[in-house]
C-alpha positions in Angstrom: 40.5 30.6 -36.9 41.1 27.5 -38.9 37.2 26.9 -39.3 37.2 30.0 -41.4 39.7 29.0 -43.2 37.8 26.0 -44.2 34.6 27.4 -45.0 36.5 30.1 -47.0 38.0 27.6 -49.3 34.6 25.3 -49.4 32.8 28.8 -50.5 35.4 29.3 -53.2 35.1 25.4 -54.1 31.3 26.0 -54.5 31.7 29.4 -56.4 34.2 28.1 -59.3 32.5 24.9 -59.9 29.0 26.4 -60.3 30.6 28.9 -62.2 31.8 26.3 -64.8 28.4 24.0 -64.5 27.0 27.8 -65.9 28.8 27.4 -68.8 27.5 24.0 -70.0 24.1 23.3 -71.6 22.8 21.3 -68.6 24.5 22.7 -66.0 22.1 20.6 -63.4 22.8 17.3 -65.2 26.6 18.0 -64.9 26.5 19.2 -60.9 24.7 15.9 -60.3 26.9 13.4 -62.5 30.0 15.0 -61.3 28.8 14.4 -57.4 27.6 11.0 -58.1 30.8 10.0 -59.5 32.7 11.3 -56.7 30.4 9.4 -54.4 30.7 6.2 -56.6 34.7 6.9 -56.5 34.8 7.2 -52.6 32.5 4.0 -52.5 34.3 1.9 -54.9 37.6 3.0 -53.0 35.8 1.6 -49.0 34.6 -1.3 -51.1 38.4 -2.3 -52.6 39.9 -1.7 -49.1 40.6 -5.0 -48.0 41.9 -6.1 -51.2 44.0 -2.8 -52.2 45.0 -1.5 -48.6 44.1 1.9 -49.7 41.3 3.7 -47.8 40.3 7.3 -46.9 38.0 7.8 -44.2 34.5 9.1 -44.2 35.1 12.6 -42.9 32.9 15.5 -43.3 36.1 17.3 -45.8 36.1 13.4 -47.6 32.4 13.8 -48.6 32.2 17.6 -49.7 35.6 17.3 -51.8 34.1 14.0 -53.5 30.3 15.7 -54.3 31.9 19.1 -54.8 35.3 18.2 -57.1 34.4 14.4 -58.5 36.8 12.2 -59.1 39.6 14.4 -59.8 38.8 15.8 -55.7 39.1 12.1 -54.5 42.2 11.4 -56.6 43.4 14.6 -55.0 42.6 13.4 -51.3 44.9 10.2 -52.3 47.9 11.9 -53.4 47.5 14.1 -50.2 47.3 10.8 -47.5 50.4 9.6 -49.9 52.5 13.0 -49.4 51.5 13.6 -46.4 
């Protein structure tokens, strides 16, 4: 049950930000640079773990959220390990 509930909400992830990338005048360019930023966000965050004490594992959900959402996705995943 829950699995559908995740790929439901990874579907409508996928579906509102390629709807936006539509809507810019290199919609590729800005898919790409919003996923490598995410990546470089996630990376930068394992590489300042022992120094900062902050960390989020590299799950499956961790990976899509940073390619998919960026850095606002991975900002999001640290306000969620803090509330919850």
């Amino acid at each position: 049950m829950m699995n559908w509930w995740s790929m439901g909400g990874a579907a409508v992830c996928l579906l509102v930000v390629g709807r936006c990338a539509a809507h810019q005048h290199h919609p590729l360019r800005g898919l790409l640079a919003g996923a490598v930023c995410g990546l470089g966000a996630l990376a930068l965050l394992a590489l300042l773990d022992p120094v900062t004490g902050v960390s989020l594992p590299l799950t499956p959900f961790t990976s899509f959220t940073a390619v998919v959402l960026g850095v606002p996705g991975v900002i999001t995943l640290l306000i969620l390990q803090l509330l919850l």
